[in-house]
N, C-alpha and C positions, 0 to 999 in steps of 0.2 A: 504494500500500500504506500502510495505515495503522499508523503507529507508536505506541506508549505511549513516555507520559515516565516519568521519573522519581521523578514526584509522584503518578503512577498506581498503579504498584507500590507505594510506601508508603502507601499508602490503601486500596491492597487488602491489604497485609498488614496494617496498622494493624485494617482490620473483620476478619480472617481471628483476629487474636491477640483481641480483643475477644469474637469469637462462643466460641474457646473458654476465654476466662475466666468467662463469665457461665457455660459450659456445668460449668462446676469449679465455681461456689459455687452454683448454684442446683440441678444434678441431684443426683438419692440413687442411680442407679444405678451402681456401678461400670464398666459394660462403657460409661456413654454419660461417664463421667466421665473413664475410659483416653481414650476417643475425642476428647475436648474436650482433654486435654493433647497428645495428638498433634498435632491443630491446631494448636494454640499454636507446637508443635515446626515447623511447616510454614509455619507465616506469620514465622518466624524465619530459614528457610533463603528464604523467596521472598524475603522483604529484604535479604540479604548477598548473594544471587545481583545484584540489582539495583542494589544499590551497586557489585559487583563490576562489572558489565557496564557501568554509567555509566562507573566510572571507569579504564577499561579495562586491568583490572589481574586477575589468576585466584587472589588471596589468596580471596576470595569464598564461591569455586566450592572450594577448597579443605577451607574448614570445613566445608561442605556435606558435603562425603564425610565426614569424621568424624563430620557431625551424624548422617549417616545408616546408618553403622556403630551407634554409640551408639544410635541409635532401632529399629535391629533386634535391638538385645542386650535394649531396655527391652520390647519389643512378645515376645518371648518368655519374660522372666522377669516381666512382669507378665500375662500371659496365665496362667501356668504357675499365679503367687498363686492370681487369681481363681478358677482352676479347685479350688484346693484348697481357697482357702475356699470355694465351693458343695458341695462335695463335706461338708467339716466341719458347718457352717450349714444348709446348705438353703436358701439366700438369699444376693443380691447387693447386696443395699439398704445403702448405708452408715450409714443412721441404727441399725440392726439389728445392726452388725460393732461397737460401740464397745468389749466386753471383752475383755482378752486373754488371760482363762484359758476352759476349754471345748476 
């Protein structure tokens, strides 16, 4: 059986937190820009999982469950936003959402 090290996991979280930084400054849509912060959020819990498991300790795994309490609070009240602003707007394009009266 083939095992991953240590160095594997942070080089995959390493491109995982990378793919979605680029996906936050380079997309205009909201729903793919939500998407790329989640990422982000995900390559941040695969690495304290990983550090966790190296160093055989469950502090890790622990933040983990917060991270992911916290990420289901954000994936519903930023789902909730977008939905109102489409609703307001007519559009999801962030270059489009810049004023905040209307």
């Amino acid at each position: 059986m083939i095992t991953a090290t240590l160095n594997e996991y942070v080089i995959l979280s390493v491109v995982l937190f990378a793919i979605g930084f680029f996906g936050v400054l380079l997309r205009k849509n909201t729903l793919v820009l939500f998407m790329s912060l989640e990422l982000m959020l995900i390559a941040s819990t695969l690495a304290l999982v990983a550090f966790s498991r190296f160093n055989h300790t469950l502090d890790g795994n622990v933040f983990v469950f917060f991270i992911f309490t916290v990420a289901a609070a954000e994936v519903a009240v930023g789902l909730a936003i977008i939905v109102a602003l489409f609703r307001k707007r007519h559009t999801i394009r962030v270059d489009e959402l810049d004023a905040l009266k209307n």
